[in-house]
VOVEX-189388 format. One line per 8 residues: number of its first residue (from 0); their letters; for each residue z, x, y of C-alpha. Coordinates in steps of 0.1 Angstrom, whole numbers, padded with zeros to 4 digits. Example, Ala and Ser with C-alpha at 12.3 -4.5 7.8 and 13.67 -1.06 7.14 Angstrom:
2
0 = as = 0078,0123,-0045; 0071,0137,-0011
! end
This chain:
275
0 = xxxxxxxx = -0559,0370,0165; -0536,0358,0194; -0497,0358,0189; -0498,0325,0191; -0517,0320,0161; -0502,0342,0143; -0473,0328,0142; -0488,0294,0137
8 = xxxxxxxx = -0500,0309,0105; -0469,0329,0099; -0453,0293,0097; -0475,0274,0076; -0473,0304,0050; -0436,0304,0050; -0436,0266,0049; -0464,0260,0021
16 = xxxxxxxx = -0439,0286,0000; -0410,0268,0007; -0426,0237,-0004; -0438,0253,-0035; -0401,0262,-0043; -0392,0226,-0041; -0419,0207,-0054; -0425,0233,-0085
24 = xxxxxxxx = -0400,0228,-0107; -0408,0187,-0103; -0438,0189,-0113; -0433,0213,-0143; -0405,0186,-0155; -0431,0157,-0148; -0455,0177,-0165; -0434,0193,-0195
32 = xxxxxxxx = -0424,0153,-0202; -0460,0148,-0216; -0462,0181,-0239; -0451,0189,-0274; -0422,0211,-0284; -0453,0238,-0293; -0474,0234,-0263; -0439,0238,-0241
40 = xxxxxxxx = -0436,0271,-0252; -0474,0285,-0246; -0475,0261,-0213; -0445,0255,-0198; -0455,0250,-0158; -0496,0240,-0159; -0513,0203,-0168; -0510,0196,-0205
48 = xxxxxxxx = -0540,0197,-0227; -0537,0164,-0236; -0516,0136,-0215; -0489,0121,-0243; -0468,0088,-0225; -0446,0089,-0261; -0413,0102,-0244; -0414,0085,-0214
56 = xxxxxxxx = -0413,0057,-0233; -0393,0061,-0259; -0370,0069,-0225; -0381,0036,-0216; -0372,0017,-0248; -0334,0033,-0249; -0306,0013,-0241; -0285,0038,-0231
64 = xxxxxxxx = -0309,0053,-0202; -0309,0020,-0186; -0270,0019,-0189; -0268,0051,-0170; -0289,0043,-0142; -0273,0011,-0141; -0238,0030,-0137; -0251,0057,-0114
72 = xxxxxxxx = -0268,0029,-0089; -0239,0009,-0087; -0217,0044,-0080; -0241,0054,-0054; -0244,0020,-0038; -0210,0010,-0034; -0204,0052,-0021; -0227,0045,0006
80 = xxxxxxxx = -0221,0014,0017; -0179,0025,0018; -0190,0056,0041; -0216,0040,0061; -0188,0008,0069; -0154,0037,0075; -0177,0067,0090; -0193,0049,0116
88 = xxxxxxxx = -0168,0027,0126; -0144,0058,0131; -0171,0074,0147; -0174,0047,0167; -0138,0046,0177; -0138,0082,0188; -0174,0081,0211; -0164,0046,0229
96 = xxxxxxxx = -0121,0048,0229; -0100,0075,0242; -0065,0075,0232; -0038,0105,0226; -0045,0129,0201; -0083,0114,0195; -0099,0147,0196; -0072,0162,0173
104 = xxxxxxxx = -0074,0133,0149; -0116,0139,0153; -0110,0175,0143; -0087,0172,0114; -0109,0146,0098; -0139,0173,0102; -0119,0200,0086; -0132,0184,0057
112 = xxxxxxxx = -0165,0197,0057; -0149,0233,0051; -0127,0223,0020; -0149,0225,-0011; -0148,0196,-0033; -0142,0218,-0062; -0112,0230,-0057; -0094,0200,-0051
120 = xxxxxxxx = -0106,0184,-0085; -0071,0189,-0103; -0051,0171,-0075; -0078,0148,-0071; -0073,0140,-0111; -0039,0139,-0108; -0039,0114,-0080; -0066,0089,-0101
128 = xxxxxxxx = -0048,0091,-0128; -0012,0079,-0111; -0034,0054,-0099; -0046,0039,-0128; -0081,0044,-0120; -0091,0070,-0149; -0122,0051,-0166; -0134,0028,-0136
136 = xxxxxxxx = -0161,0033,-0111; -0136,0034,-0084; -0122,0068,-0093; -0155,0079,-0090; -0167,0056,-0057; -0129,0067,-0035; -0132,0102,-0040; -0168,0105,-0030
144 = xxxxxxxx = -0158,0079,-0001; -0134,0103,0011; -0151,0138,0009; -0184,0122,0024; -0166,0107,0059; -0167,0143,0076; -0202,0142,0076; -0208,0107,0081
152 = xxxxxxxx = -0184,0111,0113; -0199,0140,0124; -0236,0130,0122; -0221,0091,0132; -0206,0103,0169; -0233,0128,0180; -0258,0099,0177; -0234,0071,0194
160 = xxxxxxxx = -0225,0094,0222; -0265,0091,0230; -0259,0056,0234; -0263,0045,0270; -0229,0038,0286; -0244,0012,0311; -0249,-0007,0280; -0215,-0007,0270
168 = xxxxxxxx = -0202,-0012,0309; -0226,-0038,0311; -0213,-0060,0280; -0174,-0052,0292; -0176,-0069,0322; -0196,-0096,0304; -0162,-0101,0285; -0177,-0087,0251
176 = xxxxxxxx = -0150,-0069,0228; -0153,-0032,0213; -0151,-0051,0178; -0180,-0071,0191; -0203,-0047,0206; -0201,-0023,0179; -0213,-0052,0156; -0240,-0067,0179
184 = xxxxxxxx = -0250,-0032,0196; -0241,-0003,0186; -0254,-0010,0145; -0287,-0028,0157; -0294,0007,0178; -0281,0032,0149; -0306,0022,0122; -0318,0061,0119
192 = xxxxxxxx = -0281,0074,0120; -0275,0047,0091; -0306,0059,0072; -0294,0095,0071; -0260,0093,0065; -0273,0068,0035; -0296,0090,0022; -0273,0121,0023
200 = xxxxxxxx = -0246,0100,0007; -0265,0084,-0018; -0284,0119,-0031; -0253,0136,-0033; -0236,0107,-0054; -0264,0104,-0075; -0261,0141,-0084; -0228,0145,-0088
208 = xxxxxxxx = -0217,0154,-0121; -0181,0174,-0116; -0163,0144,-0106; -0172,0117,-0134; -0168,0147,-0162; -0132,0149,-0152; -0125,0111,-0143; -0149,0094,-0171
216 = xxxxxxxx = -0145,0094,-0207; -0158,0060,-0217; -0192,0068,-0224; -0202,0027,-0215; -0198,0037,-0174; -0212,0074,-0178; -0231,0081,-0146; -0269,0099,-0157
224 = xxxxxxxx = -0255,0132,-0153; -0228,0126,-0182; -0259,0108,-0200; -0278,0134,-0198; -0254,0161,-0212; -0254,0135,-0244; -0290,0134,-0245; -0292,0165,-0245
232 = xxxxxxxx = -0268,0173,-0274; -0287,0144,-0293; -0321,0167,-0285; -0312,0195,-0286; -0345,0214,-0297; -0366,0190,-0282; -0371,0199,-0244; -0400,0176,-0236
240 = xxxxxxxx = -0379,0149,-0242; -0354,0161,-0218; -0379,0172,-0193; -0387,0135,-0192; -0351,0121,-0188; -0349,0144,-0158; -0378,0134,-0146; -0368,0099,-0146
248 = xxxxxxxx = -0335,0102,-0136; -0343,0119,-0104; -0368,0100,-0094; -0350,0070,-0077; -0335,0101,-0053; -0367,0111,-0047; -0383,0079,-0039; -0353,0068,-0017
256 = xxxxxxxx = -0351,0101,0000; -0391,0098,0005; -0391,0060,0018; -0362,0072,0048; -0377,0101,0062; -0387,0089,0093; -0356,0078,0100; -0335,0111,0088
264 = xxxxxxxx = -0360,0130,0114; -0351,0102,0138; -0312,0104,0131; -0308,0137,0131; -0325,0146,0165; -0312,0112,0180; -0280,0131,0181; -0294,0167,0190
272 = xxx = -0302,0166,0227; -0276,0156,0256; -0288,0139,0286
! end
């Protein structure tokens, strides 16, 4: 066996493993949704003996689960579509414009990728709350706004500095504004930058669960991870049933994540390679 194919091989093993990792427990929760409490326990990660639809729909049926995706979708949405609108036109501000102190500016607002968002959640509460916010969507939409701009900038002005600048010379002396060309040239180019930031913004909203525990106690705009700590506590012993709300739950993420892959593999090596 050549090098070459060894290594080829070495890959695919270490690939088809990582996979495993990652597709594994989905399946055993898409799985474990159609077993009993008793066939759980003797089978918890294999095909069930016998394929039973009752907790996804009772999942189905319940108000409550539709009220939580309802809230979580709206949270995510309105996350992505806050950082997507600031990120890239700050990122666009800093790969077209140079002005004093851009690069400092540039750096500061990266610094944010080191801060962990855990340790500012009792400032963060404290702020919200003087604010008036505690209980609304928006002290759970401005917070993840804010911490997700580092990245969004960061992946937002490695892909625009790609951008041809005979383009942008091009439309200057054609009289078209910055405003203007960012609209009309620089977005209609960026669709795989927009589709990754998106999806990295929207999968980590839809997660989140630290920040609506400490900002949320009105169980009527509890995002699915709040929901699914009180579906939990109202099934407690019965862990097919909350095998299947995860399953549920999670799969908009996956779905989303699935549909934009293309254009994540597209975004993120758009902004890889110089010249």
């Amino acid at each position: 066996m050549s090098s070459a194919t060894f290594r080829n091989t070495l890959r695919v093993i270490v690939l088809i493993l990582v996979a495993s990792l990652v597709i594994g427990p989905l399946l055993a929760s898409f799985f474990g949704g159609f077993k009993s409490n008793a066939e759980l326990r003797t089978n918890p990660l294999w095909l069930p003996d016998a394929w039973n639809p009752q907790n996804y729909v009772a999942i189905f049926l319940d108000g409550n689960f539709w009220r939580y995706m309802g809230n979580s979708f709206f949270i995510s949405s309105m996350t992505v579509l806050l950082t997507l609108v600031v990120g890239a036109a700050a990122a666009y501000v800093f790969s077209q414009i140079r002005f004093f102190g851009s690069r400092m500016i540039h750096s500061y607002l990266l610094l944010g990728l080191m801060f962990p968002f855990a340790a500012a959640i009792l400032p963060l509460f404290i702020k919200v709350r003087d604010l008036g916010l505690l209980d609304t969507y928006w002290a759970v939409i401005l917070p993840q706004t804010a911490f997700g701009l580092s990245l969004a900038i960061l992946l937002f002005k490695a892909f625009f500095d790609q951008l041809p600048k005979e383009l942008f010379e091009a439309a200057y002396v054609d009289g078209c504004s910055y405003l203007r060309f960012f609209w009309s040239f620089t977005l209609p180019l960026s669709t795989p930058i927009l589709a990754t930031v998106g999806v990295f913004v929207f999968v980590q909203s839809w997660n989140n669960f630290l920040l609506p525990l400490v900002v949320l106690n009105d169980r009527s705009i509890y995002t699915w991870p709040l929901g699914m700590m009180q579906f939990q506590g109202e099934y407690l012993t019965q862990w097919n049933m909350i095998l299947a709300f995860v399953t549920l739950t999670i799969t908009p993420a996956v779905i989303f994540f699935l549909a934009a892959q293309k254009y994540i593999v597209a975004g993120l090596t758009g902004g890889s390679v110089k010249g």
